[in-house]
N, C-alpha and C positions, 0 to 999 in steps of 0.2 A: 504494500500500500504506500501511497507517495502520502507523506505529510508534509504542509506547506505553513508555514509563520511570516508574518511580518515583522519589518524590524522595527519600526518606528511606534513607540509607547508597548512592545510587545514583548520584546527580545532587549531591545533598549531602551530601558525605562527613558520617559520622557521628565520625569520629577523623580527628588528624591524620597518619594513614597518606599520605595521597594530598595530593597538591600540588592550588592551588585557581587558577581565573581571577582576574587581577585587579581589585581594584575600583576603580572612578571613586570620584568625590568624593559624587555623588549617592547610589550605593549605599552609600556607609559613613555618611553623613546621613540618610539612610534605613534604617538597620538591614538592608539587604538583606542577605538571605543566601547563603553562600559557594556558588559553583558548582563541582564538579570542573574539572581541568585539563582541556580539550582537549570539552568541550563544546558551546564555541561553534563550533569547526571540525566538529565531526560534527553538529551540526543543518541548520548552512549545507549541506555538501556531500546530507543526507538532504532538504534542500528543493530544491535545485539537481536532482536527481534524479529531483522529484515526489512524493516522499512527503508525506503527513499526518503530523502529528508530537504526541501526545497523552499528557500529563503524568496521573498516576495517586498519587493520596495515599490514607492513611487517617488524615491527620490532620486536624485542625481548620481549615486554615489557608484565608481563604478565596481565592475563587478568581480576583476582582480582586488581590490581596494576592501571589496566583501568578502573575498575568498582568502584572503590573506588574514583577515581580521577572526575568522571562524578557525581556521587552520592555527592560529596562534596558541587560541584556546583550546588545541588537540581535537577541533571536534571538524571534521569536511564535511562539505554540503554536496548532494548530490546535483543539484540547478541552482542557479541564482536566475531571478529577473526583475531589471531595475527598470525606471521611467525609459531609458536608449531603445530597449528590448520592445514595451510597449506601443512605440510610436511607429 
């Protein structure tokens, strides 16, 4: 089964209501951005599972940029598509 998330207020919080993963030294030298809490454990267990796991934006951001940022926090996405993809 493909499961698909948004990033924005979903994945990255938008306030800081919700508690985030922490970051390594690479992700705050690289500007990466903050992931909600408990993410990485719900991608693992949705790939351990067999799922496709497919990130969903309508923003600018591109999709190396996405993929790097997911990748950072050990977890790869199977698709990304950003506003570029849409249009």
């Amino acid at each position: 089964m493909t499961i698909s998330f948004d990033l924005d207020d979903t994945l990255i919080p938008g306030t800081k209501l919700f508690e985030t993963e922490k970051r390594n030294i690479f992700q705050t030298l690289t500007g990466q951005e903050k992931i909600r809490l408990g993410t990485i454990a719900l991608f693992k267990e949705l790939r351990t599972r067999g799922h496709t796991i497919c990130i969903y934006t309508t923003s600018l951001r591109s999709i190396a940029g996405i993929k790097l940022m997911f990748y950072s926090y050990g977890i790869p996405v199977d698709k990304i598509i950003n506003q570029q993809n849409i249009i």
